[in-house]
C-alpha positions as CSV (number, residue, x, y, z in Angstrom):
1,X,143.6,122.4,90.9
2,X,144.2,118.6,91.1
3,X,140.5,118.0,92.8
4,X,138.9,120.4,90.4
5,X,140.5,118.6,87.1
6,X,138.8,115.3,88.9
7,X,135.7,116.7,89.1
8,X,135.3,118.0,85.2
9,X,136.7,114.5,84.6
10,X,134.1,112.8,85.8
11,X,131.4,115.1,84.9
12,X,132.6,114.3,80.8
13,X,132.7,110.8,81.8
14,X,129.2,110.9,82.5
15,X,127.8,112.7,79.8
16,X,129.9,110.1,77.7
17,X,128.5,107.0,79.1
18,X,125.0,108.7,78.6
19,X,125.4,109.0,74.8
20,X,126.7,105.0,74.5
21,X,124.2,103.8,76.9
22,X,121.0,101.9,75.5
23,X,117.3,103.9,75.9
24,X,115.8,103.3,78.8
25,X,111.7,102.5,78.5
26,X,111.2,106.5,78.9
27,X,113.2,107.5,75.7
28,X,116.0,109.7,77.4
29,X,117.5,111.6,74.8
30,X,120.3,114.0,75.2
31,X,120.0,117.8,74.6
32,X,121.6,119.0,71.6
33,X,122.6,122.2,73.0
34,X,123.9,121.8,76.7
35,X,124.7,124.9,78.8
36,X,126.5,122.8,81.1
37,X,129.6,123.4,78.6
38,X,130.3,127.4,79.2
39,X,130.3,126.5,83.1
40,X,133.4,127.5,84.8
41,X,135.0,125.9,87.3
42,X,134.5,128.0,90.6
43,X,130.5,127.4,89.5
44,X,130.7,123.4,88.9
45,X,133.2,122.7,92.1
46,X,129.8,124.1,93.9
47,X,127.5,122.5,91.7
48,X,129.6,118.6,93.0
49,X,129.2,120.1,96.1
50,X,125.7,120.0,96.5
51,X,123.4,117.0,98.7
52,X,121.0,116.2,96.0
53,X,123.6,116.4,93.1
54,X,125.3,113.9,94.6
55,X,122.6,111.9,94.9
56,X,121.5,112.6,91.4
57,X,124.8,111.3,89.8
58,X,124.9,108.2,92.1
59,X,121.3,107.5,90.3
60,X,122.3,108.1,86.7
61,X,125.3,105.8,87.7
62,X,123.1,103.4,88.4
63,X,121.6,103.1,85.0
64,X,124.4,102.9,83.3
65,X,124.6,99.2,82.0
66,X,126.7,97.3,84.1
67,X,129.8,96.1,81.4
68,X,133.4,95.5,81.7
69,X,134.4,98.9,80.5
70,X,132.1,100.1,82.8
71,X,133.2,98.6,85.5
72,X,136.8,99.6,85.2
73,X,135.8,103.4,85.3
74,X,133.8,102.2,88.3
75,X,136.9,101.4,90.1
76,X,138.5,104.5,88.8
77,X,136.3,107.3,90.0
78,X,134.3,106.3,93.0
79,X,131.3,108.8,92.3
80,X,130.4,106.0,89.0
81,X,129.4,102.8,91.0
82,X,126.8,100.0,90.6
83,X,124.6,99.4,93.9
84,X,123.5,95.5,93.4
85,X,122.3,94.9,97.6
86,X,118.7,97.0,97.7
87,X,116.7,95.9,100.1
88,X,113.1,95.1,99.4
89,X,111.8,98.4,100.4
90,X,114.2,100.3,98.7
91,X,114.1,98.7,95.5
92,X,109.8,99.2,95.4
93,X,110.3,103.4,96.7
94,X,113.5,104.3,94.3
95,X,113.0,106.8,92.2
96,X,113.8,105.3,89.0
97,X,117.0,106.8,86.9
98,X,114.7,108.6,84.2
99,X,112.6,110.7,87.2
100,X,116.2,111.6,88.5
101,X,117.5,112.7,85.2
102,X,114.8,114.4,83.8
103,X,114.8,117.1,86.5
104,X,118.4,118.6,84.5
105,X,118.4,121.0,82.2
106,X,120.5,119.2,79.6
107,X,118.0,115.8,79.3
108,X,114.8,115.6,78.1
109,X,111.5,113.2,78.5
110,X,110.1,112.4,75.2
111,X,107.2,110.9,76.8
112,X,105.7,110.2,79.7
113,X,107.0,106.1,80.9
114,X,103.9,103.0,81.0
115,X,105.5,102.9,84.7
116,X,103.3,103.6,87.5
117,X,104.2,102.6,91.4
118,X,101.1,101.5,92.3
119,X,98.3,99.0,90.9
120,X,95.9,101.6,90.5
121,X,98.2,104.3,88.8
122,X,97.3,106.6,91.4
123,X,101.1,107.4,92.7
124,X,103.6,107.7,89.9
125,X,106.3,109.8,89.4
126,X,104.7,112.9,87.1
127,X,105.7,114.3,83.8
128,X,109.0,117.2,84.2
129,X,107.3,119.9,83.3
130,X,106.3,123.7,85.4
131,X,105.8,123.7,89.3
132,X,102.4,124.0,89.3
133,X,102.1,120.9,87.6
134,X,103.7,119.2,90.5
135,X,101.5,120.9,92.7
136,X,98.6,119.9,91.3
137,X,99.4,116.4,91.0
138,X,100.1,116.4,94.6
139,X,96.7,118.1,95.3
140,X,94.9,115.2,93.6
141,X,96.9,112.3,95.9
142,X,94.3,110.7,98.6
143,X,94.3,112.7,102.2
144,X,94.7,109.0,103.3
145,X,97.6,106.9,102.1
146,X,95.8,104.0,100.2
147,X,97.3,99.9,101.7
148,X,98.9,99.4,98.2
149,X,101.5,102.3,98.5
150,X,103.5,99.9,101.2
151,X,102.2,97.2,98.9
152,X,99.3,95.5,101.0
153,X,96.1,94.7,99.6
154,X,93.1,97.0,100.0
155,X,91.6,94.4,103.1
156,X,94.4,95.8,105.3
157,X,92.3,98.6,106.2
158,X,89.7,96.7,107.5
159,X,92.3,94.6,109.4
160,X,93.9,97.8,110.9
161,X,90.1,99.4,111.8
162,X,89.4,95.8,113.8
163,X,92.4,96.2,115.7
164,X,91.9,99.3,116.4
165,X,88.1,98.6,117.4
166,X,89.2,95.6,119.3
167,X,91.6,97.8,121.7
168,X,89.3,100.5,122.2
169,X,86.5,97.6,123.7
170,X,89.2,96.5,125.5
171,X,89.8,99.6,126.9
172,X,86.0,100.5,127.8
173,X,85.9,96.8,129.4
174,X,88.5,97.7,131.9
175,X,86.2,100.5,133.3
176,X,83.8,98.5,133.6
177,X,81.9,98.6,137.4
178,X,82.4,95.1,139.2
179,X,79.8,95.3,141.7
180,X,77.0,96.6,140.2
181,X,74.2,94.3,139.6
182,X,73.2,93.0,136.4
183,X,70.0,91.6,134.8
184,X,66.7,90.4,136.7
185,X,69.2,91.9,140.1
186,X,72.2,88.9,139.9
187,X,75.4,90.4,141.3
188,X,78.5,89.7,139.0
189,X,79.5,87.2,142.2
190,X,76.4,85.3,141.0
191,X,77.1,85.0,137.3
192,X,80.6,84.1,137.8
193,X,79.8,81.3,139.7
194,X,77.4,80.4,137.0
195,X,79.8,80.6,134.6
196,X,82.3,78.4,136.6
197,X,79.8,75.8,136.7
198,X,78.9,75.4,133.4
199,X,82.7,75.3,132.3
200,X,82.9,72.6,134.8
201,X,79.9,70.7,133.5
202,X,81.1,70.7,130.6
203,X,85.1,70.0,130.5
204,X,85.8,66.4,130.4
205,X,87.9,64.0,132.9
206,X,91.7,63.9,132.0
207,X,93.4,61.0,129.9
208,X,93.7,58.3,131.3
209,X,97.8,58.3,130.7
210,X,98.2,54.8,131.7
211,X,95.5,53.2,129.5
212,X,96.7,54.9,126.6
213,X,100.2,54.1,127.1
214,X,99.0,50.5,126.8
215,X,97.1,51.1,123.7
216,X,99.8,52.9,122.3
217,X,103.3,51.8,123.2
218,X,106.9,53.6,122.0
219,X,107.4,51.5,118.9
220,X,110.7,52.2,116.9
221,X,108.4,52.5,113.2
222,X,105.7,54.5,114.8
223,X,106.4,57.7,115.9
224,X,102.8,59.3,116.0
225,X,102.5,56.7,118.8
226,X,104.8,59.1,121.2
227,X,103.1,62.4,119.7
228,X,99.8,61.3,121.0
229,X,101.0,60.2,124.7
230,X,102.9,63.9,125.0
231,X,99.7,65.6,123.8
232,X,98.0,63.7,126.2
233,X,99.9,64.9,129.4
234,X,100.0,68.3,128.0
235,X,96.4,68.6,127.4
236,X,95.8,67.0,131.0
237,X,98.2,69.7,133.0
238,X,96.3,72.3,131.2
239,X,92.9,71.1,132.2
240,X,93.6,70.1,135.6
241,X,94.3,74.0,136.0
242,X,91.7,74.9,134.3
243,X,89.3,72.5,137.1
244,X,91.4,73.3,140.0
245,X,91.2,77.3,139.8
246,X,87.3,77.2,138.8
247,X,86.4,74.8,142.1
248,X,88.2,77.7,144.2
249,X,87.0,80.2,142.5
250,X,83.5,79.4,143.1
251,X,84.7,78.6,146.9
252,X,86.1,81.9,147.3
253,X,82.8,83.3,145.5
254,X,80.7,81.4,148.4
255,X,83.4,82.3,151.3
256,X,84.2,79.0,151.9
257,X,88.1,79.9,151.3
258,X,90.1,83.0,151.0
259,X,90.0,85.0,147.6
260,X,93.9,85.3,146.6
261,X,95.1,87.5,144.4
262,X,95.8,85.0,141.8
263,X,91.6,84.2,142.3
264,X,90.6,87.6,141.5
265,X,92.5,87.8,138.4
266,X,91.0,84.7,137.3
267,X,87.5,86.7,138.4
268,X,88.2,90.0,136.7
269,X,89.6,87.9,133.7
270,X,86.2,85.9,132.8
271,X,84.0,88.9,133.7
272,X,85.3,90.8,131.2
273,X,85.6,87.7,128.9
274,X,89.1,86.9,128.4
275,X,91.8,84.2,129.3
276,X,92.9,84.4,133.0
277,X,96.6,84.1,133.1
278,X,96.4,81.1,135.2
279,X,95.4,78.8,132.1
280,X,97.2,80.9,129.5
281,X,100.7,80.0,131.1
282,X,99.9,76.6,131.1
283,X,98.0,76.8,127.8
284,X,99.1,76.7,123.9
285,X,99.2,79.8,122.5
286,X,95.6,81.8,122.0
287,X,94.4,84.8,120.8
288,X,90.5,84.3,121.1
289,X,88.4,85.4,123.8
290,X,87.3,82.9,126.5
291,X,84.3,82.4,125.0
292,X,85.6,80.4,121.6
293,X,89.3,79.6,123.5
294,X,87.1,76.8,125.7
295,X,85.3,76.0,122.0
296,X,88.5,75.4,120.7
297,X,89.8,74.1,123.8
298,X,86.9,71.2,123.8
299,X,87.3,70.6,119.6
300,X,90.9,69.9,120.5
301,X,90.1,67.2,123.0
302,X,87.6,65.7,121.6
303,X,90.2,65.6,118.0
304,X,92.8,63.1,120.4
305,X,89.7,60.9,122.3
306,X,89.2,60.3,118.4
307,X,92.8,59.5,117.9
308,X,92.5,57.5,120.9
309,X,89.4,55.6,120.7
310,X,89.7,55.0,116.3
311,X,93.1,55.3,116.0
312,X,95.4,58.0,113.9
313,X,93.5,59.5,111.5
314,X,93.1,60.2,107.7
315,X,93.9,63.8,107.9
316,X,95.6,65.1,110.9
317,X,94.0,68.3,112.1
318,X,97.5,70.3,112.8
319,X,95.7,73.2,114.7
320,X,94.6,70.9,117.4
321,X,98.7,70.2,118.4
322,X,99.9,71.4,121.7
323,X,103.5,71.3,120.4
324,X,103.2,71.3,116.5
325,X,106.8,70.4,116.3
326,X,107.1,67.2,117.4
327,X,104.2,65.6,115.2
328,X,106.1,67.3,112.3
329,X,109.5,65.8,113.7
330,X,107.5,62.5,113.9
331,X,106.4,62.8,110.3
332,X,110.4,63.2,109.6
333,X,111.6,60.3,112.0
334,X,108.7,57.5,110.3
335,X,110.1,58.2,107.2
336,X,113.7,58.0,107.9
337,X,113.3,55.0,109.7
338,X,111.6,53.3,107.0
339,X,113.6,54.0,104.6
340,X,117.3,53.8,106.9
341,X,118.0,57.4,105.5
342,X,119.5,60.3,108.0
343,X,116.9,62.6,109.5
344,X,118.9,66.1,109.0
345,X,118.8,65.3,105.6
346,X,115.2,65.3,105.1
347,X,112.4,67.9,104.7
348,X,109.2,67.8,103.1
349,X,107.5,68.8,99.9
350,X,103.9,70.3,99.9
351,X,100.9,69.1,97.8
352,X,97.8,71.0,98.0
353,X,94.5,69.0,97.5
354,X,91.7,69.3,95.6
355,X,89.7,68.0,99.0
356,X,88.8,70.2,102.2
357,X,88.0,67.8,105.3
358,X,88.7,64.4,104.5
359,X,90.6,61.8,102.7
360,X,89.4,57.6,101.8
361,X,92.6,56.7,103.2
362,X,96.2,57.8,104.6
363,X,99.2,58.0,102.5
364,X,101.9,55.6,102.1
365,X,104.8,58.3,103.1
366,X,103.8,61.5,105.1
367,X,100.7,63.5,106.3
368,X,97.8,65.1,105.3
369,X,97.1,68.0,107.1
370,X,94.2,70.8,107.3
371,X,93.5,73.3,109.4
372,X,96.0,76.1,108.0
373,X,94.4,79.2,106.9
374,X,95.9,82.2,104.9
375,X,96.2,85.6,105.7
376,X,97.0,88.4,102.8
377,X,96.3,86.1,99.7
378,X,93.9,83.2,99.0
379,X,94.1,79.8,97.3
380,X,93.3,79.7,93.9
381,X,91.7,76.0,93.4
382,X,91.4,76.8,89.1
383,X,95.0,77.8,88.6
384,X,96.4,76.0,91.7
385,X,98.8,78.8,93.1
386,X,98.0,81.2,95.6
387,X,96.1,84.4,94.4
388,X,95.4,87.9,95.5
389,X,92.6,88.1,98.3
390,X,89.1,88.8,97.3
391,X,87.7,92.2,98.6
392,X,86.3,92.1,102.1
393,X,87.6,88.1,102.9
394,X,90.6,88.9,105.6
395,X,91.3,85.1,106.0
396,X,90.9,81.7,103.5
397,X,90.9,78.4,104.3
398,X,93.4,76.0,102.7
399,X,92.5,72.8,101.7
400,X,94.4,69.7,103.0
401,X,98.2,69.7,102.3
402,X,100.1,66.4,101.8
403,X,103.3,66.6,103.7
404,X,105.8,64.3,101.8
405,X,109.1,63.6,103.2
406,X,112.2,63.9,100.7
407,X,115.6,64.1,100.4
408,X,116.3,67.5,100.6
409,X,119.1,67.6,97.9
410,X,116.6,65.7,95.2
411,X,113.7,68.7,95.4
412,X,112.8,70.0,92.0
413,X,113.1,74.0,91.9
414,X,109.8,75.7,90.9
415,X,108.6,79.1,91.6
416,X,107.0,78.7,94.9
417,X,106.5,80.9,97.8
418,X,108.1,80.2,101.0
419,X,105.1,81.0,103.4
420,X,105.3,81.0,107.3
421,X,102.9,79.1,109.2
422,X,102.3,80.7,112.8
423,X,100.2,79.4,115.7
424,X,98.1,82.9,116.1
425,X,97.9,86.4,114.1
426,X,100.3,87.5,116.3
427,X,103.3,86.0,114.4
428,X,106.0,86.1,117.5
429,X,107.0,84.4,120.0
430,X,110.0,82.8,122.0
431,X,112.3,80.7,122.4
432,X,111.0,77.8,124.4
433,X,113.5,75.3,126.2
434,X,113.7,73.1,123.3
435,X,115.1,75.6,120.8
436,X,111.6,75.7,118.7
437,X,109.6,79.2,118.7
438,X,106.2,79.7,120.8
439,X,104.5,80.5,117.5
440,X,106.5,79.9,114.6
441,X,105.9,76.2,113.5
442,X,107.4,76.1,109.9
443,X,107.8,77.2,106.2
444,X,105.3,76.0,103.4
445,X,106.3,76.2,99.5
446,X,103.0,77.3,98.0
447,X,103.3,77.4,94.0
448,X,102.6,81.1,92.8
449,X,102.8,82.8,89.5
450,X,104.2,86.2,91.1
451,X,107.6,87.1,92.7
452,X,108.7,86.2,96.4
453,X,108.5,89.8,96.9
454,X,104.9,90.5,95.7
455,X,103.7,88.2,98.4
456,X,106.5,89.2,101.1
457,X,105.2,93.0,100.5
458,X,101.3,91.5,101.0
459,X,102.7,89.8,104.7
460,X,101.5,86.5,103.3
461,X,101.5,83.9,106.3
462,X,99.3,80.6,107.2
463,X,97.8,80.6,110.9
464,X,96.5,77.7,112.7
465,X,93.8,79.3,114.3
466,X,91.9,82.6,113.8
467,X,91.5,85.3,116.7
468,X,87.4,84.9,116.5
């Protein structure tokens, strides 16, 4: 008797708090004649009972307006409770309160709501009404779910079809015959070694460490001098590998020495065009096929014999990095140096440029940096924030950021979006020894005119380097 009384209880308290509770943007308006009121009790203990009424009153709960009164009925009877923590994917999905209370027989929808899930209208919730109209809404939805119902823009089809291409080459590469012969009768033997000498021709001596260390000495007010003599050594262990396993490959290809295991991958690896794993765990982190990797490979080097022959530049190209962390840490230590102030309590503000390659000079305080492009929106150089993507461009280039060291406490809060720079498309990584991620380098504030979670739905990120 006691749990029945509870239940009418809070079934009145309901119906009260929907009378005094301000109109919601669809107009719900209470039915002036309810036939909830003849129910007996035996009828509406069963009617609690049920899944989906349960969920339905947790949902007209939760657009109640959240007062004081409310809130001590709240902690009187559970069943009335505001749910503040939604996550992200929750709060874009839930049904709203007047879908949920339209479906009873004692509300009604004046009018169909200006609310619509997605940006084309085409998924909504539709108007109460018969079953068939239901079903013939639901008859009219795409076969296909469209890229904006998780909130993506349209171009992540085409990025889900490439990588979906991509791995079914990859898979028709691996069947590939290895000893049949090729054009004008040259053996894959033959064109490897080809290939192996013209890599060779064209990779360039290692740094001379000991030269440069002259040049460049570990000076307590120049940090970038430091950066460049730990790029140096690990741009030279990559390349020594990179020279040592093509000599014995092309000795093992002639039978002057044996072919190891670790030789044939290297073999299989290039004939099929792709990274052997030799170089790659020596090697920053790449997506791109062996083809533009040794492109990239020779852009980087020739970026530091620059640095190294003219000195540090204008505008530091932050792709070409090895270890992307330390020139940002060396950005940080210059300025607290100069200025005698802690390091942990600096970070750095972000000023996008009008400019794309170049700059007349270098700042007095920080970087400029380019390189960075973004992935899921664009630049907008009119309006100066970041914009949605135009149709059919997967990737935009940023133009050069000014990374200005601060006092972290001092920044000025603006609506900005906090997006993640990553070394490849592949946006993970590990751990490394030094407590820094294999891919993750760090956040940029980019100004925007939308909410966090517009571009956080869209998978906004910067990447160093593309995967062509």
């Amino acid at each position: 008797m006691i749990r029945q009384t509870y239940i009418v209880l809070t079934v009145i308290l309901i119906l009260c708090s929907l009378t005094t509770a301000n109109r919601c943007p669809c107009e719900l308006v209470v039915n002036e004649n309810p036939t909830i009121s003849n129910t007996d009790l035996a009828s509406l203990s069963s009617f609690m009972d049920d899944d989906s009424t349960k969920d339905y009153i947790v949902q007209v709960a939760d657009s109640i307006p959240s007062t004081n009164e409310d809130q001590e009925m709240a902690n009187l009877y559970p069943l009335i409770r505001q749910r503040k923590s939604l996550s992200t994917t929750r709060r874009r999905f839930k049904r709203p309160s007047w879908a949920a209370v339209g479906k009873r027989s004692f509300t009604l929808i004046r009018k169909r709501p200006s609310w619509a899930q997605v940006e084309s209208g085409t998924y909504y919730v539709p108007i109460d009404g018969p079953h068939q109209n239901y079903v013939d809404y639901i008859r009219t939805l795409p076969l296909n779910p469209l890229p904006e119902v998780y909130g993506f823009h349209s171009n992540a089809d085409i990025t889900k079809d490439q990588q979906e291409t991509q791995t079914l080459f990859d898979s028709i590469l691996l069947t590939l015959p290895k000893q049949t012969t090729g054009g004008e009768g040259r053996t894959p033997s033959v064109v490897m070694d080809e290939l192996a000498a013209d890599i060779l021709s064209k990779l360039p001596a290692d740094f001379d460490t000991e030269a440069i260390g002259k040049k460049y000495p570990v000076l307590y007010n120049e940090s970038m001098n430091t950066v460049l003599r730990q790029e140096i050594i690990r741009y030279n262990r990559l390349t020594s590998e990179v020279r040592k396993t093509l000599a014995d490959l092309r000795k093992a290809i002639k039978g002057l020495v044996l072919m190891s295991s670790e030789l044939e991958e290297v073999f299989n690896a290039m004939f099929i065009g792709k990274v052997p794993n030799a170089w790659a765990a020596k090697s920053y982190p790449s997506l791109k096929p062996l083809g533009s990797y040794l492109n990239d490979l020779m852009a980087r080097l020739k970026f530091l014999q620059n640095w190294i022959q003219n000195g540090p530049p204008f505008v530091f190209w932050i792709s070409g990095f090895f270890f992307t962390q330390s020139f940002l840490t060396g950005v940080l230590q210059n300025y607290a140096r100069k200025y005698t102030i802690p390091i942990d309590k600096l970070a750095f503000e972000f000023d996008v440029l009008q400019e794309d390659n170049d700059m007349p000079n270098r700042p007095d305080d920080g970087a400029f940096i380019k390189g960075l492009f973004l992935e899921g929106a664009r630049w907008n150089k009119t309006t100066r924030v970041i914009d949605e993507s135009l149709p059919k461009v997967l990737f935009d280039a940023l133009p050069i950021i000014w990374l200005r060291p601060g006092i972290t406490e001092n920044f000025a809060t603006v609506n900005t979006y906090s997006c993640p720079v990553y070394k490849t498309s592949a946006r993970r990584g590990v751990l490394s020894t030094t407590g820094h991620s294999t891919n993750f380098v760090l956040l940029i504030e980019l100004p925007s005119d939308q909410t966090k979670r517009h571009w956080i739905n869209r998978g906004v990120a910067a990447l160093c380097q593309l995967d062509d």
